[in-house]
PAMARGU-327197 format. One line per 3 residues: number of its first residue (from 0); their letters; for each residue x, y, z of C-alpha. Coordinates in pm, whole numbers, plus 50000, padded with zeros to 5 digits. Example, Ala and Ser with C-alpha at 12.3 -4.5 7.8 and 13.67 -1.06 7.14 Angstrom:
0	AS	51230:49550:50780 | 51367:49894:50714
***
This chain:
0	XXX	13739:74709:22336 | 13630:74921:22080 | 13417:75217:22171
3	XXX	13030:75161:22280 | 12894:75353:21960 | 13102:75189:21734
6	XXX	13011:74831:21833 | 12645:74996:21851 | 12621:75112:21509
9	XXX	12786:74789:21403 | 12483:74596:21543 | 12249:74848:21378
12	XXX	12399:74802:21024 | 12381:74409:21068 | 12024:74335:21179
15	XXX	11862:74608:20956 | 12013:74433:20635 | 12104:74115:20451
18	XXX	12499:74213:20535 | 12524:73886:20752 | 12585:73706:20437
21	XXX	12716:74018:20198 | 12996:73937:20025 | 13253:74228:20155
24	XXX	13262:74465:19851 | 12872:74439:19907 | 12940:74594:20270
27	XXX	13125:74903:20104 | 12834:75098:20199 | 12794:74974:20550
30	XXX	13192:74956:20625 | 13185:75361:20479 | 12949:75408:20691
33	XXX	13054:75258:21009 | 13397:75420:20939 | 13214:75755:20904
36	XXX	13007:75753:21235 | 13314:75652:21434 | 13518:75944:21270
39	XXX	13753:75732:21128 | 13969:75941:20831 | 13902:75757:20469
42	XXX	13979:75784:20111 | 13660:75858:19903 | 13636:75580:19649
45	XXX	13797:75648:19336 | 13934:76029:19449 | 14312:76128:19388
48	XXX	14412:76028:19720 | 14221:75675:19665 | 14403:75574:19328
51	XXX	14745:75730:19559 | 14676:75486:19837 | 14556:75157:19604
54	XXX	14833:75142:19366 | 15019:74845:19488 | 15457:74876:19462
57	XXX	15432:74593:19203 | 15187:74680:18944 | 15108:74325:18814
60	XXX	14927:74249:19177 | 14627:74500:19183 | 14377:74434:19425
63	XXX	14014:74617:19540 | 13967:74697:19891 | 13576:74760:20003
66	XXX	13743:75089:20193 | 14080:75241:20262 | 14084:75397:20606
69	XXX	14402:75654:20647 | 14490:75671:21079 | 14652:75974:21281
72	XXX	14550:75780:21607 | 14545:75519:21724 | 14215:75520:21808
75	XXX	14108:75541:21464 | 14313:75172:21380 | 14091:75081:21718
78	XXX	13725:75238:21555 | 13873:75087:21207 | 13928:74727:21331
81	XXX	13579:74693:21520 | 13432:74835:21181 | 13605:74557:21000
84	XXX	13560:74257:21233 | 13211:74332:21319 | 13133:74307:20937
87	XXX	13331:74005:20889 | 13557:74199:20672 | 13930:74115:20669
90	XXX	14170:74394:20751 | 14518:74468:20653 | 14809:74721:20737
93	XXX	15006:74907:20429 | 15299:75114:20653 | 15480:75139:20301
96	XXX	15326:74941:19996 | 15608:74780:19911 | 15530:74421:19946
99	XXX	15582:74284:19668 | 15256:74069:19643 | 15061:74323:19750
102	XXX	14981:74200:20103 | 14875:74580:20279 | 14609:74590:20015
105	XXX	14509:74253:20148 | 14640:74024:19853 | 14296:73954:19727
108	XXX	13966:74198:19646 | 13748:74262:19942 | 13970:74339:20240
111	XXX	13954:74732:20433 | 14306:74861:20394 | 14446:75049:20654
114	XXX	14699:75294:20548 | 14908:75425:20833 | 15172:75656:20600
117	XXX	15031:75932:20776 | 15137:75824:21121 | 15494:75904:21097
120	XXX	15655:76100:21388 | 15996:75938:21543 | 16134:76063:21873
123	XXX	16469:75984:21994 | 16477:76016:22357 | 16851:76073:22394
126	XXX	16919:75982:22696 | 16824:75611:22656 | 16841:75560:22319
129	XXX	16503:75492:22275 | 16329:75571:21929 | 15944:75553:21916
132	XXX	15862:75500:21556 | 15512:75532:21457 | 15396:75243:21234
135	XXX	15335:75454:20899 | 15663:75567:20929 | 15926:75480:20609
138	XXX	16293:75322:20636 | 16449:75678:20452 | 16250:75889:20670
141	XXX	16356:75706:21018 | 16708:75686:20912 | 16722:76096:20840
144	XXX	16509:76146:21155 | 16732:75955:21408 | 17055:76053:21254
147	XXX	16974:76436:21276 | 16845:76419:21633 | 17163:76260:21775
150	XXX	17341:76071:21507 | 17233:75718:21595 | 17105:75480:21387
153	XXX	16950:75118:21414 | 17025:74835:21179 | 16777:74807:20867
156	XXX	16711:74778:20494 | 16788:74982:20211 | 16538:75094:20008
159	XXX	16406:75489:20162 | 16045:75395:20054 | 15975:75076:20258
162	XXX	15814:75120:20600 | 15913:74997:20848 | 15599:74824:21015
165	XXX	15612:74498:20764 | 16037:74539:20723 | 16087:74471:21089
168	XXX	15762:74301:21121 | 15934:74013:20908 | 16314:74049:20990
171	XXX	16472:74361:20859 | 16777:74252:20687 | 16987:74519:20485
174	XXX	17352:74638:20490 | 17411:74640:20845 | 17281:74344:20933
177	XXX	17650:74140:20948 | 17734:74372:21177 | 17473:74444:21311
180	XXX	17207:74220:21301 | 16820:74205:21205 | 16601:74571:21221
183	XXX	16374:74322:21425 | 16665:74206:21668 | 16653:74630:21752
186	XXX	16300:74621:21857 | 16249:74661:22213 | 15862:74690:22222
189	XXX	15601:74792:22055 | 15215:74958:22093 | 14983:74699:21860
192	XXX	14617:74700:21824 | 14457:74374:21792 | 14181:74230:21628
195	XXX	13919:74264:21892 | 14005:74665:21909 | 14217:74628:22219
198	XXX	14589:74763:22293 | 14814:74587:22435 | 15193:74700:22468
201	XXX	15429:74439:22415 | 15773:74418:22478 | 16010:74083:22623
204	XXX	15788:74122:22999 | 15464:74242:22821 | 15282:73982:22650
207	XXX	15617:73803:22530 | 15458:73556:22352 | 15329:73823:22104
210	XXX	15651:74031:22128 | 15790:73681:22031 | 15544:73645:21720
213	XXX	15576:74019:21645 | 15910:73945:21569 | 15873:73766:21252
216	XXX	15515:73728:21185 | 15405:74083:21293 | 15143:74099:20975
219	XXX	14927:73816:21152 | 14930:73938:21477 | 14792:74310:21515
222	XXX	14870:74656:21393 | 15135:74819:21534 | 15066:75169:21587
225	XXX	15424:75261:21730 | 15774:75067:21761 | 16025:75114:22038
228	XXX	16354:75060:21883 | 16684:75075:22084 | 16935:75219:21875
231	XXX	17359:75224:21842 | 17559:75575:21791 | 17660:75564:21424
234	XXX	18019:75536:21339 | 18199:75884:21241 | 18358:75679:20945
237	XXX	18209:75453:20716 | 18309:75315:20350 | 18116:75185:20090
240	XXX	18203:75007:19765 | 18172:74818:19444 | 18386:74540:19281
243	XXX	18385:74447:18947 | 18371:74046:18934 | 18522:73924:18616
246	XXX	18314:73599:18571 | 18281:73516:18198 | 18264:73157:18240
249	XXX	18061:72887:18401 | 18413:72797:18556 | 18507:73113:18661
252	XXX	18176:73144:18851 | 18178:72819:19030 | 18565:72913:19148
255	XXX	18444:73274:19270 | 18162:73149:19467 | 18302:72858:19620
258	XXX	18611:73183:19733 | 18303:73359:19831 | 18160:73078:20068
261	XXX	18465:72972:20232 | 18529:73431:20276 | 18186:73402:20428
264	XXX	18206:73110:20670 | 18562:73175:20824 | 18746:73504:20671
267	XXX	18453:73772:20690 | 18541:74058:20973 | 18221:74157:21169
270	XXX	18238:74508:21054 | 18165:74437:20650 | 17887:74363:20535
273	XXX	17856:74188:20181 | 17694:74066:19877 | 17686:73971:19523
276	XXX	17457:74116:19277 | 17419:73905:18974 | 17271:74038:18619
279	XXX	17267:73895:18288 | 17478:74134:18210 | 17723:74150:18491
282	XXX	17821:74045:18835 | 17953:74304:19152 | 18091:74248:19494
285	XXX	17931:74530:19681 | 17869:74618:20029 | 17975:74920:20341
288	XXX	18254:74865:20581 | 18182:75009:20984 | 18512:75171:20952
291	XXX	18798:75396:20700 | 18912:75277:20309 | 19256:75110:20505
294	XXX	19047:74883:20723 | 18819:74805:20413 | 19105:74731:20194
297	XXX	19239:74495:20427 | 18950:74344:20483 | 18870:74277:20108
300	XXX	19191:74132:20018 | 19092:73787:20041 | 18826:73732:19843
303	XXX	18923:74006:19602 | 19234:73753:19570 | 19008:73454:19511
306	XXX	18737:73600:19308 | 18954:73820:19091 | 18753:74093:19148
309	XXX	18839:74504:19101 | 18764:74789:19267 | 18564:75008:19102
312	XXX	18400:75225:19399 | 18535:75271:19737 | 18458:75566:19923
315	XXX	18466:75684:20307 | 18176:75898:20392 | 17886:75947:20667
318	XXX	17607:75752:20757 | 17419:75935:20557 | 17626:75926:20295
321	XXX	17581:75556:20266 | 17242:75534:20293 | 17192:75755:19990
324	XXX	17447:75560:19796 | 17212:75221:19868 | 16884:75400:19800
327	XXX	16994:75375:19461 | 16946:75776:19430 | 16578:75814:19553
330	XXX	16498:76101:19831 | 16587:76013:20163 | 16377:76146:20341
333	XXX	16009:75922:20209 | 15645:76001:20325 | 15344:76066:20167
336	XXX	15265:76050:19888 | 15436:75787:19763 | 15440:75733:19419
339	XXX	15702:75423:19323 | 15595:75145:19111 | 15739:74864:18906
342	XXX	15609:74532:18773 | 15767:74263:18845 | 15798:73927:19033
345	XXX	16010:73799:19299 | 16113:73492:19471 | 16321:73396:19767
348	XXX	16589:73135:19928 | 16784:73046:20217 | 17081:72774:20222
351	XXX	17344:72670:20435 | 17677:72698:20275 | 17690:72513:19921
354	XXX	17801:72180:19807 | 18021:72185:19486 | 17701:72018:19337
357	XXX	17435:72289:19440 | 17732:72556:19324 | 17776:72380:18963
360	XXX	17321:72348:18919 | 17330:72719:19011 | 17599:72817:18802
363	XXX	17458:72539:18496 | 17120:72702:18494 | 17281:73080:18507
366	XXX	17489:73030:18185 | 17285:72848:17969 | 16921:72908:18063
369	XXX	16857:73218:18238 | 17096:73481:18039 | 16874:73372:17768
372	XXX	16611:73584:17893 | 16748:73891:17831 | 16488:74135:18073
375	XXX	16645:74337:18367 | 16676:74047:18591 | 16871:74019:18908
378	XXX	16942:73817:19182 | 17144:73901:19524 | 17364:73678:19748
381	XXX	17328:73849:20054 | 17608:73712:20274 | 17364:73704:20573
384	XXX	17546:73406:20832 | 17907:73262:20877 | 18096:73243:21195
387	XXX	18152:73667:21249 | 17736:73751:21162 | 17581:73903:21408
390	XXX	17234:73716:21281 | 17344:73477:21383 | 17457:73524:21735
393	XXX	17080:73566:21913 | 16991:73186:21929 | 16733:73082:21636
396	XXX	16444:73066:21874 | 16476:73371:22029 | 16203:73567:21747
399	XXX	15997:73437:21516 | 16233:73494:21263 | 16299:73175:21130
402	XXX	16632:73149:20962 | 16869:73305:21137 | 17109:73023:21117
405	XXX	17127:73034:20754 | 17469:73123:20575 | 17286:73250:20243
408	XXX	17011:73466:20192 | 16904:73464:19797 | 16658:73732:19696
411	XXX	16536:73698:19296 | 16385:73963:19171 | 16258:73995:18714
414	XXX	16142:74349:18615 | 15959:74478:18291 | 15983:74849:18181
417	XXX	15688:74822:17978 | 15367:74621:17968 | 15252:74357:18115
420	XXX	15447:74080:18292 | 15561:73800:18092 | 15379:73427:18170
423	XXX	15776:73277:18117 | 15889:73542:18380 | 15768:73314:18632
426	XXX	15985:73004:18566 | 16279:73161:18502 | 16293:73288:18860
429	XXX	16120:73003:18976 | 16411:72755:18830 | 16687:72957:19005
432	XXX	16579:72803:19334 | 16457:72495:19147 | 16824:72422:19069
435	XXX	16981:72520:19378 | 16745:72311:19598 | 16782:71986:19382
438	XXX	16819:71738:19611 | 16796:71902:19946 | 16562:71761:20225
441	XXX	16253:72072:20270 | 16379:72124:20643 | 16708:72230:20443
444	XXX	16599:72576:20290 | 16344:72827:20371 | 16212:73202:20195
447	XXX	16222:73509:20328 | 15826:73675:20374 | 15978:74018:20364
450	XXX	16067:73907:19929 | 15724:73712:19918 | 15687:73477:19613
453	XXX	15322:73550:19519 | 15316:73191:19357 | 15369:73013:19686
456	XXX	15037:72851:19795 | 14899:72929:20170 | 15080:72644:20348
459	XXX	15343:72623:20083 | 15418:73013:20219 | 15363:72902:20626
462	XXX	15624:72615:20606 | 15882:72819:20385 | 15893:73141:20559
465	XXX	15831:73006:20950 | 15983:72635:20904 | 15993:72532:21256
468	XXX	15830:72834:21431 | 15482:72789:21260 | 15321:72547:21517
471	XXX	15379:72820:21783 | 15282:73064:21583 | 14968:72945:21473
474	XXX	14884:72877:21819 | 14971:73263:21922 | 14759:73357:21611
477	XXX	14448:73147:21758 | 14472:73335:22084 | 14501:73684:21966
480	XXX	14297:73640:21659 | 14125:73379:21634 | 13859:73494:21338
483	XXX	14173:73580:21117 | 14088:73941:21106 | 14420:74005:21001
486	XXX	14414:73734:20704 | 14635:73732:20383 | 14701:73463:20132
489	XXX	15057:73380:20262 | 15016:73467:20626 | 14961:73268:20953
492	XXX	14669:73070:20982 | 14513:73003:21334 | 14628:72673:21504
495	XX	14478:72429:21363 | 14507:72518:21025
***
């Protein structure tokens, strides 16, 4: 539990005020001063490192915590959490800030951030394999780290800036996950702090129930102050490229996907790892090969053949090398600060393989509603399942994660440069899985919490991104926190809801 003069002072600030029934940005003072007493490191409302640490990723979702604590210990997530709970104050950890709906500030006003960017240290023991990974720490930073102190790697997403707390928290899918599977299927254990102050580690003897939930649902359970990732000895070679897909027409498109789906299901070697990026404007085949240009070529010749697609970029190079070339040109090597922001919304879908139907309403709405809008929109096919995924291959109930058995993984994603975010933003994203979904049964498609639709209700969120999971879930949530310390507006409820 948490320390004696924490819990003390708690009591003190409670019976020597009205705070009982405070609304929490009217316990500022109290939760500063809590935080203060149990030597807890914090951002001084409104200083430079305060308006650093509250500027959400997506800058149309701005949110007001009552205090922003900033952890080198674990201890002080302990002292911060028994602050928090004895208040009745909600508490969130940011390990990145790149949700996109804002969830490590809390997703509403009110809610005690706890940003753990500062807790970054990753140690490879090399003899095992073995990374610890301490919760604050971000994807471009681990990658640099691990590869440098013995050129191993384990499987995650793209962007350099996300940490790696709510990435493999939620699933962890990127550009090695076809061959490699999920950053959470890499997780071997992990040090979390729960909501009553304690610390439990977890791992698949250790409290497997919550190693089970921490696999998916992470964000609901506890704060994990350090990950134990097992990792695999990157490959000397590995090649990376872009196609050009030549789809003018509504015709075209529906022939190149339905090449695409039958590539993904039956003709797709383990080893390359796929998608298509779609833009008003244009439409790629990209992706990174474990292996030379030869084996890559080879592989490609299929649906290159049935999509008519060209090569523009195909290069061999080093891990490294390719996990520059998907971090879009950013610094590798991310900590703090952090200072990356767009505005934006985004929206999610899994399917199961397409019927000519779904492909044609997809392909309908593409062509004669949505490159209408003529913003800097985008949406991925990543091709995430299929017989040769390695997803797919740990049975579906074996984490949290929900939707491992799913062929498709859609992520939609509507920027603005400039301004504000436009009200009709919403719908045109929104439609794109309005179309595809047409028909289907709910059980039949899910979303993916890790590209969280801020539109989706509380139990519109629960059923979409846990489907059949979220009974057991919300009953592991009851048990380990049963006040909902760890509350956001799309995460697990305790059981019963």
């Amino acid at each position: 539990m948490a320390p004696t003069s924490v819990r003390e002072a708690i009591t003190v600030l409670i019976t020597s005020s009205c705070l009982a029934t405070a609304t929490p940005l009217h316990k500022r003072e109290a939760l500063s001063d809590c935080l203060s007493k149990a030597g807890v490191p914090t951002d001084g409302l409104d200083t430079a490192d305060w308006k650093l640490d509250v500027a959400p990723f997506n800058l149309q979702l701005n949110f007001t915590p009552v205090a922003i604590a900033v952890p080198t210990t674990t201890k002080h997530i302990q002292d911060a959490l028994a602050c928090a709970a004895g208040l009745g104050i909600k508490a969130n950890a940011k390990c990145g800030g790149h949700s996109y709906a804002s969830f490590g500030l809390g997703g509403e006003d009110g809610h005690l951030t706890i940003e753990m960017d500062r807790m970054n240290a990753v140690t490879l023991d090399k003899t095992t394999g073995i990374a610890v990974v301490q919760g604050g720490s971000r994807l471009g930073h681990v990658a640099n780290e691990l590869y440098n102190q013995g050129k191993r790697a384990f499987s995650h997403g793209t962007c350099p800036g996300v940490g790696v707390g709510g990435h493999a928290l939620h699933g962890g899918y990127g550009v090695s996950s076809h061959t490699k599977g999920l950053a959470l299927d890499w997780m071997v254990g992990a040090t979390v702090v729960l909501a009553n102050s304690t610390i439990v580690n977890t791992s698949a003897t250790e409290h497997p129930d919550l190693f089970w939930a921490l696999r998916g649902a992470g964000s609901s359970m506890g704060i994990v102050s350090a990950f134990r990732f097992d990792t695999f000895h990157v490959p000397d070679t590995v090649t990376f490229f872009v196609a050009s897909v030549p789809w003018g027409t509504q015709e075209r498109a529906a022939k190149g996907l339905r090449a695409i789906q039958e590539y993904a299901l039956n003709q797709m070697p383990t080893e390359l790892n796929a998608r298509v990026f779609v833009t008003n404007r244009f439409v790629n085949l990209e992706g990174l090969y474990y292996g030379d240009a030869a084996g890559l070529t080879a592989a490609l010749r299929p649906v290159l053949s049935g999509t008519n697609a060209t090569i523009q970029l195909l290069q061999e190079g080093t891990w490294l090398d390719q996990v520059k070339h998907f971090g879009n040109g950013i610094a590798l090597d991310q900590g703090h600060p952090y200072t990356y922001h767009e505005t934006f919304y985004s929206t999610s879908l899994y399917t199961q393989a397409l019927t000519d139907t779904q492909i044609n309403a997809l392909v309908n709405y593409w062509f004669t509603s949505a490159k209408a809008n003529k913003r800097d929109w985008y949406f991925q096919i990543d091709l995430h399942g299929g017989n040769s995924s390695a997803v797919t291959k740990p049975h579906v109930d074996s984490t949290a994660y929900a939707h491992r058995d799913y062929l498709y993984l859609f992520n939609f994603y509507d920027r603005v440069d400039r301004g504000s975010y436009p009200a009709d933003g919403f719908a045109c994203m929104q439609n794109f899985v309005n179309n595809i979904t047409a028909g289907m049964a709910p059980s039949d498609w899910g979303q993916y919490v890790n590209y969280p639709d801020p539109k989706l209700s509380q139990d519109q969120a629960q059923n979409k991104y846990w489907g059949e999971h979220l009974a057991k879930l919300q009953s592991i949530k009851a048990a380990v926190d049963p006040d909902n310390v760890f509350h956001y507006p799309q995460g697990i409820m305790p059981f019963p809801a």
